[in-house]
C-alpha positions, 0 to 999 in steps of 0.5 A: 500500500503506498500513502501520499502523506497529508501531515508532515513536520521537520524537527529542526536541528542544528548539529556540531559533532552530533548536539543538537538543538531541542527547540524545532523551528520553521528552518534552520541553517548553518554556514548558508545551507538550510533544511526546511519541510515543504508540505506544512500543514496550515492548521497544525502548526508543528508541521513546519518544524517536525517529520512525524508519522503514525504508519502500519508495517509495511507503509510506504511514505512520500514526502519533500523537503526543501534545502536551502541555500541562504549565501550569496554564492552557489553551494553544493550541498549533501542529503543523508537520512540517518538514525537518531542516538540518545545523547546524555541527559536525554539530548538528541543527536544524529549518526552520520552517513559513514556509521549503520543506520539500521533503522528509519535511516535505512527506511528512507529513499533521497531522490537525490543525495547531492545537489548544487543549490543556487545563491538564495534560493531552495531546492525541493527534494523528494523522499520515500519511507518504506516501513518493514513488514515486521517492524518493532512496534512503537517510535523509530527516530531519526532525521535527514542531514544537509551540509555544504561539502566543497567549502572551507570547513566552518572551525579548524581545530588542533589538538596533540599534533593533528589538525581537525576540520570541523563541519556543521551539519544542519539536521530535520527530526523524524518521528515515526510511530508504527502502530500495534501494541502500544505500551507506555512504562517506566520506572525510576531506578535512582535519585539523588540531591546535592549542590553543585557552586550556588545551585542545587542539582537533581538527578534521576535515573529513569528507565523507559520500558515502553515503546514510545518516547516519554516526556518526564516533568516533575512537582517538585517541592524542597524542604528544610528544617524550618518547612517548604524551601522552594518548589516548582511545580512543572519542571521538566525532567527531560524525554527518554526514548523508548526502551533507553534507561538516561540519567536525567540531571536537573540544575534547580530553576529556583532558588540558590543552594542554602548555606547549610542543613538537612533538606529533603526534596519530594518529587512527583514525576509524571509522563506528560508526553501526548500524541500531537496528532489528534488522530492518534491510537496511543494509550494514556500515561502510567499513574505519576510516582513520587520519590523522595532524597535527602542531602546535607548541605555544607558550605564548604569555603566557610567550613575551610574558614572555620578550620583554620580558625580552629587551627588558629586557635589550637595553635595558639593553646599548644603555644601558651602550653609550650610557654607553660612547660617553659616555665615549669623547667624555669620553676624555682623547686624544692625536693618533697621526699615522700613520706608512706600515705602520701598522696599527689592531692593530699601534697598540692593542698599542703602547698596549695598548688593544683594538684594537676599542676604538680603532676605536670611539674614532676610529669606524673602521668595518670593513673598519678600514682607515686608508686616508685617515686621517693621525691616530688619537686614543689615549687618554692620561691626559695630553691632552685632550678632543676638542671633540665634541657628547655623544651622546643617549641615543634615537639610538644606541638605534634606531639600533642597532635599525635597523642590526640589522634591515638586517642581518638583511635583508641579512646576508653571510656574509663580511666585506671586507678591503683590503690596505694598504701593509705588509700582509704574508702574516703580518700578514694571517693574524694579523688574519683568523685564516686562513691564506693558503691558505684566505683564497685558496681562499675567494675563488677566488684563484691560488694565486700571489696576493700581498698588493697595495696596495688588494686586496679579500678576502673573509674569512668571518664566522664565522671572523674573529678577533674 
């Protein structure tokens, strides 16, 4: 059967290396050479921009096109029908004439592949689609292609050594829908939220299990912690051709990136695409389905601020630490020979000094046992400096970095103490903040535990007296 078309539409596009525009307009052209529909129809006003069919297998089409020449010169220009290709983010491209076109490009008859158009003025070229007897149901997408093929090239460009002429083509969309079982689906495989500069970025993996194209738009609504940030109610999420899973990203229309904070984005996405033709046997869209992604926005130039102000400050107080160690090794001192029941606290009260400070002073570590010691050095006006090297400034500061980080690895929640000679219950529970019975219950003791020389206890950091 062969059918004279009465509805015909060009989608028009132009191509560099295989982008294209996603607007249709009534003609295009690049460099002097055009493409335009010649059989518009005057009620559909699509028709001057867009080749679309609804056929049955085993159809045959005839149309024309016009290809233009708007310089002032003679150029002599190439016709192809090519495939269409899915670009990223659901854009459309075109394959050119050296690449398989098993498809519609394969379907289309050119009356003529080559042609001299003169100075302003167009050249009406004739085509025919023959569609299979057994072809998939659903869209087949492609376009036919012009581009000037004795002229200079429109842009060179060179790169590692070898030079690049760059040519435009100019391209009409054809979209082609044989009918028969016409299924619509899809479904949403992935979703994600985050920032990108001042802007926030949606991003949904969708996958087109339909034969023919879906047109994605989304009601889309961002909350934070305070209620509604923003929404937009009809954004467009993009087209997916059928049976192409794309990674449709989204830069948000309205407003900036907040600064900082949790925020949740719901969207509900909806296939909006309908049928242009009015005639047309496609079903309805699936049921819209709403999924939901949460980010934590950091503003990280600030947070890069804030760091080195907390540097800043970290510095200055393992300076003033190292000026204080400095000062220790200046410390006038006296020797305090220990005497049995001594204890560091017991020793800072009689001289009314921190007990932490002494513990500094004679670098006694936790658990501050003076277990082994026979002298402490006690600061006295009247004696006189130890002969000890002054401490440099670099060490103590990693150091202290370095034993901050192990204890952040290796951190316990409990602190260790041992009983010494004339350690009472009272002595014990002045020291830790504690009373007996919790200090037992802690480390799983009998509740008829005494203090012994040597015993070990567990005492919990957060609650030990400082």
């Amino acid at each position: 059967m062969t059918v004279k078309t009465k509805f015909f539409s060009g989608g028009l596009l132009g191509i560099i290396l295989l982008t294209s525009l996603s607007t249709p307009v009534v003609a295009l052209e690049a460099g002097g050479a055009g493409i335009a529909p010649a059989n518009p129809r005057p009620d559909e006003p699509l028709s001057s921009s867009w080749f679309i069919y609804e056929v049955n297998p085993g159809d045959v089409l005839e149309d024309d096109v016009w290809v233009l020449n708007t310089s002032d010169k003679p150029l002599k220009i190439s016709i192809d029908a090519v495939d269409a290709m899915s670009l990223g983010g659901g854009g459309f491209g075109l394959l050119d004439r050296f690449q398989p076109n098993p498809n519609l490009g394969d379907w289309v008859t050119l009356e003529a592949r080559e042609l001299e158009v003169a100075p302003k003025s167009k050249t009406k070229v004739h085509f025919k689609i023959t569609v299979p007897a057994d072809p998939e149901v659903g869209d087949h997408i492609g376009g036919l292609v012009v581009m000037k093929m004795d002229s200079a090239p429109d842009a060179v460009s060179k790169s590692g050594g070898a030079t690049v002429n760059i040519r435009t083509r100019v391209g009409a969309r054809i979209y082609l829908t044989v009918l028969g079982d016409i299924h619509r689906g899809w479904k949403i495989l992935g979703k994600s939220f985050f920032g990108r500069g001042d802007k926030m970025v949606l991003r949904f993996k969708v996958a087109n299990s339909g034969n023919v194209r879906a047109r994605f738009q989304g009601d889309v609504r961002i909350y934070g912690l305070f209620g509604l940030y923003d929404k937009w109610p009809d954004l467009d999420v993009g087209e997916i051709w059928p049976g192409k899973t794309n990674l449709q990203e989204i830069v948000w229309p309205g407003k900036p990136r907040p600064i900082f904070g949790p925020y949740l984005m719901i969207a509900t996405i909806k296939d909006t695409y309908t049928p242009i033709l009015e005639t047309s046997t496609i079903p309805p869209a699936p049921k819209p389905v709403t999924v939901w992604a949460i980010t934590f926005f950091i503003p990280y130039l600030q947070s890069l601020i804030l760091l080195f102000l907390v540097f800043i400050v970290w510095f200055i107080i393992q300076l003033r630490r190292w000026r204080r160690m400095v000062r220790l090794a200046r410390t006038e001192v006296v020797a305090y020979k220990l005497k049995k029941g001594d204890h560091l606290m017991d020793i800072a009260a009689k001289y009314d000094i921190n007990w932490k400070f002494l513990a500094q002073l004679n670098d006694i570590k936790p658990p501050y046992s003076l277990h082994g010691l026979t002298t402490v050095y006690v600061p006295d006006a009247r004696g006189a400096r130890r002969n000890i090297p002054l401490p440099r400034f670099w060490g103590p500061l990693f150091a202290s970095l370095t034993r901050w980080l192990k204890w952040f690895k290796t951190a316990k929640p409990y602190q260790v103490i041992v009983v010494e000679k004339g350690d009472t219950k009272k002595v014990i529970e002045n020291f830790t903040g504690l009373t007996w019975a919790e200090i037992l219950r802690y480390n799983k003791f009998p509740a008829t535990t005494k203090p012994k020389i040597g015993l070990e206890m567990k005492i919990p950091a957060k609650r030990r007296r400082r």
